[in-house]
C-alpha positions in Angstrom: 9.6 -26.3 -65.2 6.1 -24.4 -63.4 4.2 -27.6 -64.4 6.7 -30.0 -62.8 6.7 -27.7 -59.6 2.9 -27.3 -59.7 2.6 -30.8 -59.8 5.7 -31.6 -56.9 3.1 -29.7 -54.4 0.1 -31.2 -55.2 1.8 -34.3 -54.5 2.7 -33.0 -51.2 -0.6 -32.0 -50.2 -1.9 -35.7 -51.1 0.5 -37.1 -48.6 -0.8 -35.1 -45.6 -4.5 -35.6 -46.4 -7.5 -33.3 -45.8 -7.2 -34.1 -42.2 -4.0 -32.4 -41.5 -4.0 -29.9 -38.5 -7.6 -30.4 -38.0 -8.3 -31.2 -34.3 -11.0 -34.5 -33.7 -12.3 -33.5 -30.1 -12.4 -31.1 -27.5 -14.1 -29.6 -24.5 -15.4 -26.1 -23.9 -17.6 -24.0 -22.1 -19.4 -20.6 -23.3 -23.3 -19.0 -23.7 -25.6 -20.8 -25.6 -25.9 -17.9 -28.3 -28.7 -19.8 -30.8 -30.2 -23.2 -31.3 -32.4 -25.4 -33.8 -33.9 -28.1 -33.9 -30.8 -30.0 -34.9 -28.2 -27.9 -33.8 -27.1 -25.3 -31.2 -24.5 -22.2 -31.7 -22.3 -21.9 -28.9 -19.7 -18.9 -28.1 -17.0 -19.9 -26.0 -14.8 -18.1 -23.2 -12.1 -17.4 -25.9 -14.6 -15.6 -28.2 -15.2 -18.2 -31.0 -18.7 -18.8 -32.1 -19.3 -22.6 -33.8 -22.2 -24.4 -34.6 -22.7 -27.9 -33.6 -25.0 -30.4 -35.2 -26.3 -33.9 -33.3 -24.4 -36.7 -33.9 -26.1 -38.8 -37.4 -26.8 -42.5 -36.7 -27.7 -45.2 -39.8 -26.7 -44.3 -43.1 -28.8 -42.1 -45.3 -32.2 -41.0 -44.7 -34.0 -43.5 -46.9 -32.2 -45.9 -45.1 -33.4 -44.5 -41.7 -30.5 -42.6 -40.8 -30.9 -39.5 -38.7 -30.3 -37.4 -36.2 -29.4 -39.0 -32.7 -32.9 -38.5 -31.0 -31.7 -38.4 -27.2 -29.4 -35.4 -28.6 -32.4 -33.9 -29.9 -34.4 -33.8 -26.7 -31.7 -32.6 -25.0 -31.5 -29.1 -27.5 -35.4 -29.3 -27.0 -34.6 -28.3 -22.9 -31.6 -25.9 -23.3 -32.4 -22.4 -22.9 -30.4 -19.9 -25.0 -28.5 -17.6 -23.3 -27.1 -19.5 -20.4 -23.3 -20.8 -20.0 -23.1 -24.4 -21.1 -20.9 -27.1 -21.2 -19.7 -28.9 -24.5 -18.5 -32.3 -25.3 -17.5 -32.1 -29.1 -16.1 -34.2 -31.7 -15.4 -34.1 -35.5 -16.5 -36.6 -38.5 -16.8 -34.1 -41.1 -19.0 -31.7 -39.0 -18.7 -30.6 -35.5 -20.7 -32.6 -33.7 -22.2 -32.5 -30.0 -21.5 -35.5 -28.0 -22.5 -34.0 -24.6 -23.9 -30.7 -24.2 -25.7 -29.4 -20.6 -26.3 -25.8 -18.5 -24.5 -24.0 -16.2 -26.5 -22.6 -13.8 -25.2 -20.4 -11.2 -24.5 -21.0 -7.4 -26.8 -18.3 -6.4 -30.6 -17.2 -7.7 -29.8 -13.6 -7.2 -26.4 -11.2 -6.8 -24.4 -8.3 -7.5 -22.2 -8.4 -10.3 -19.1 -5.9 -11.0 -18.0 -6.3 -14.7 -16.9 -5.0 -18.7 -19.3 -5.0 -21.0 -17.6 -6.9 -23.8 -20.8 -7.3 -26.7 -24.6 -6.2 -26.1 -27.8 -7.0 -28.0 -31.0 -5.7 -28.6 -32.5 -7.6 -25.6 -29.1 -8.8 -23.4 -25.8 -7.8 -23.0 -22.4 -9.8 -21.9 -20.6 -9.1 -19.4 -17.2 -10.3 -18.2 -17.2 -10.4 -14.1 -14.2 -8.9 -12.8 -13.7 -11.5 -10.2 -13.8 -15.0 -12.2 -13.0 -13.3 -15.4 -16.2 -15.2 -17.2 -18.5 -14.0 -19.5 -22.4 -14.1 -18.7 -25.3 -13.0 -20.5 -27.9 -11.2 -18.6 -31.1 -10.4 -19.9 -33.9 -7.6 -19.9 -36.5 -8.5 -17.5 -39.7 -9.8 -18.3 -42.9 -7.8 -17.2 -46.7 -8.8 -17.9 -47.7 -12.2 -18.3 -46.9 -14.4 -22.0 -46.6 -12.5 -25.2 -49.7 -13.1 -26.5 -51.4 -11.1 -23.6 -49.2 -8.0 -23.9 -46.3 -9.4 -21.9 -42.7 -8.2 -23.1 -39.1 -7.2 -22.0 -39.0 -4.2 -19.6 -39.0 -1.4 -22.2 -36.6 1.3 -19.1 -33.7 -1.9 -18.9 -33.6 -2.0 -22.6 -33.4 2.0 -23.0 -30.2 1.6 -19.9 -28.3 -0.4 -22.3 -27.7 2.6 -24.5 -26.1 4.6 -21.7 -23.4 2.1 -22.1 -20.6 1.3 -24.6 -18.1 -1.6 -25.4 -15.2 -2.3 -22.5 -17.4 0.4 -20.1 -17.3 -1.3 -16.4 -21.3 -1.9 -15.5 -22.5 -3.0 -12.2 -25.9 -4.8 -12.4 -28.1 -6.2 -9.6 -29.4 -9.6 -11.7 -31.5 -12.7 -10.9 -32.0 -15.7 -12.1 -35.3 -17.2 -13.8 -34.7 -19.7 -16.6 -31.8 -17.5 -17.5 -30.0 -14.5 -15.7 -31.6 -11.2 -15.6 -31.4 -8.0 -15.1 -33.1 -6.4 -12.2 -31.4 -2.9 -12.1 -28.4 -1.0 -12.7 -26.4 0.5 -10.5 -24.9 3.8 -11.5 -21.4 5.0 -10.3 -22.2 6.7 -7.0 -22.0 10.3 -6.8 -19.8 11.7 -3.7 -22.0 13.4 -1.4 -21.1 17.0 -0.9 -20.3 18.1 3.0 -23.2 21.6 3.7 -21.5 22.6 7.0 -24.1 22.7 9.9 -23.8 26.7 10.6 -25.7 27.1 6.8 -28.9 25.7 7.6 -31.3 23.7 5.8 -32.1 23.4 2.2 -35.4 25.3 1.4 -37.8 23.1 -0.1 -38.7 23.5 -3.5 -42.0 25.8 -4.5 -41.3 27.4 -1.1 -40.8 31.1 -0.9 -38.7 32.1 1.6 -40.0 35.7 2.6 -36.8 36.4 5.4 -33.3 37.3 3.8 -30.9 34.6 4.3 -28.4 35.7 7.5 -24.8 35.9 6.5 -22.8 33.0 6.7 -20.7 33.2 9.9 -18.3 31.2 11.3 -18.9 29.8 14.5 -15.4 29.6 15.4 -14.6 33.0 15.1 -17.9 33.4 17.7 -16.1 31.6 20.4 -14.4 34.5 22.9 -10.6 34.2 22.8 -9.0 34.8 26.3 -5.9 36.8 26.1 -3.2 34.9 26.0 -0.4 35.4 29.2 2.5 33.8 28.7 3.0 32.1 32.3 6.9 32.7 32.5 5.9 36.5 33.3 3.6 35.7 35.8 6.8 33.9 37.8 8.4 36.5 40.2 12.2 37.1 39.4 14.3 36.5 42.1 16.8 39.6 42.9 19.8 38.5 41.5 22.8 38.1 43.8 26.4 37.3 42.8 27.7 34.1 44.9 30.9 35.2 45.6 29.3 38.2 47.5 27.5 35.9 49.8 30.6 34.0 51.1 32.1 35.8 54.5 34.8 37.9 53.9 38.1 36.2 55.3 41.5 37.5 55.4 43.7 35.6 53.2 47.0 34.3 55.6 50.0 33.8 54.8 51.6 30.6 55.6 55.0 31.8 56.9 52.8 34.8 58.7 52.2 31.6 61.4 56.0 30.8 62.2 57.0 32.2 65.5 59.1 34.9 65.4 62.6 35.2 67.1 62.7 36.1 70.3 64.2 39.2 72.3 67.7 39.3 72.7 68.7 36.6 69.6 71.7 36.5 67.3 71.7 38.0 64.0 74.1 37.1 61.3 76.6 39.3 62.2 76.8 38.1 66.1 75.3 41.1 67.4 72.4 41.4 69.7 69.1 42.6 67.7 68.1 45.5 68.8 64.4 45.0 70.8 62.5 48.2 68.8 63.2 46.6 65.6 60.6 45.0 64.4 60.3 41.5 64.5 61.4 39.9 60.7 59.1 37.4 59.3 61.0 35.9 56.8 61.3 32.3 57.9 64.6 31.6 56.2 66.3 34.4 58.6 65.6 32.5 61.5 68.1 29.2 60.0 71.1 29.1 62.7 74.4 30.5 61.6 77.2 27.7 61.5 79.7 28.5 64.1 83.2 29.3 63.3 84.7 26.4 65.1 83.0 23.6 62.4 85.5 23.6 59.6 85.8 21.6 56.6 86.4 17.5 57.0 88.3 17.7 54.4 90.7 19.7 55.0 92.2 17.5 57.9 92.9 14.3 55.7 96.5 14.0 55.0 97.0 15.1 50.8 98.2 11.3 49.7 101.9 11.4 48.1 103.6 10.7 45.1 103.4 7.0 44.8 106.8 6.5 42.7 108.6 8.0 46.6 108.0 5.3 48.2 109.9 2.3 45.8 113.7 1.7 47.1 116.0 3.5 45.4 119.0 1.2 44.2 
């Protein structure tokens, strides 16, 4: 039963072929990490470091068969380190159908980035603004190498102050590959020395005078007393309003109704007396009805019984 499944996936595996999920051609960009004569090793944005060889032409070698010369000259001028474009295709091998540099826009700049790997001689850094990786390297002082010239030995004792994913900022140019002219270290805020202390005191200079106390200006400045302005405003005596209007005498309304006259009728039909004094009451002075007005009504004949006047049979 193991041999008959054994040989059910084997049989499997010869259906799909070696070929199966393996991808024919692509196009990338990364840094030229290393190069031969017949081959260049390329690390691309994602990470992934390949070789590449140059396409064969002919059959075997002792039929002539090679290496694609044009591909060949073309390795010959790349410079490794730079960012490079890749035209690739598979036949067995990876292969390099086109391959040429990426140089930048600019010859010199300021870059803001994360270190992401770092060499003896370079590091790479991922700008923060297009999110690419470059390689910078050490700058080259003195002439060639066979007259003493070499990478400047203070940039390659800088890249041990730095670590993996650390944020660098490096001032880099460009000469056959980018550079590194100087770092720039995280900027220190400046501390505020308030003008009232004076001047720092040079160092190797004795200062033979004590120091004067430290004294605060402001508290030098003369403070004039403080008046609150409401008391300089002169109170006005106080008066009551009322007090102020003229006194009147209130009148009585019905005080203003002429009084009866000397020698009138009172109630009882009797002449008032002329040393009495004069009543102001107004409702006193309504006339008295006379006797002779009597009651209308009590001259209208009473009606009768209405059942008196019907014959009588």
């Amino acid at each position: 039963m193991k041999l008959l499944h054994i040989g059910f996936l084997l049989f499997s595996f010869s259906l799909w072929g070696d070929d199966f999920m393996i991808k024919k051609s692509g196009f990338l960009k990364g840094i030229l990490n290393a190069k031969g004569d017949a081959w260049v090793e390329v690390k691309e944005d994602k990470g992934l470091l390949e070789r590449y060889l140059a396409p064969w032409l002919g059959g075997s070698p002792s039929r002539g068969g090679g290496f694609d010369s044009k591909t060949l000259g073309v390795f010959k001028d790349l410079v490794v380190g730079n960012r490079v474009y890749l035209d690739w295709f598979w036949d067995g091998h990876l292969r390099v159908r086109t391959i040429k540099s990426i140089k930048p826009f600019k010859r010199s700049g300021i870059m803001n980035g994360i270190l992401i790997q770092k060499g003896d001689r370079w590091i790479d850094v991922e700008s923060k603004d297009s999110f690419l990786p470059w390689r910078f390297y050490a700058n080259w002082v003195g002439g060639m190498p066979e007259v003493g010239g070499t990478y400047n030995p203070k940039t390659l004792e800088f890249f041990n102050k730095f670590e993996v994913n650390e944020s660098v900022r490096v001032v880099w140019s460009y000469d056959h590959r980018p550079r590194i002219e100087r770092f720039i270290e995280q900027e220190k805020e400046e501390v505020f020395v308030p003008f009232y202390e004076g001047k720092n005191i040079p160092v190797g200079v004795i200062n033979s005078q004590p120091s004067p106390p430290v004294v605060n200006p402001f508290e030098q400045v003369s403070t004039p007393k403080q008046v609150n302005p409401f008391d300089q405003a002169v109170p006005a005596p106080q008066a009551n309003p009322f007090d102020q209007v003229p006194n009147a005498i209130p009148l009585n309304p019905f005080d203003t109704l002429i009084s009866p006259t000397k020698g009138s009728v009172d109630q009882g039909g009797d002449e008032q007396n002329s040393e009495s004094p004069e009543s102001n009451n107004p409702f006193e002075n309504v006339p008295v009805p006379t006797a002779q007005e009597s009651n209308p009504f009590e001259n209208v004949p009473l009606p009768g019984n209405p059942f008196d006047t019907l014959p009588k049979n």
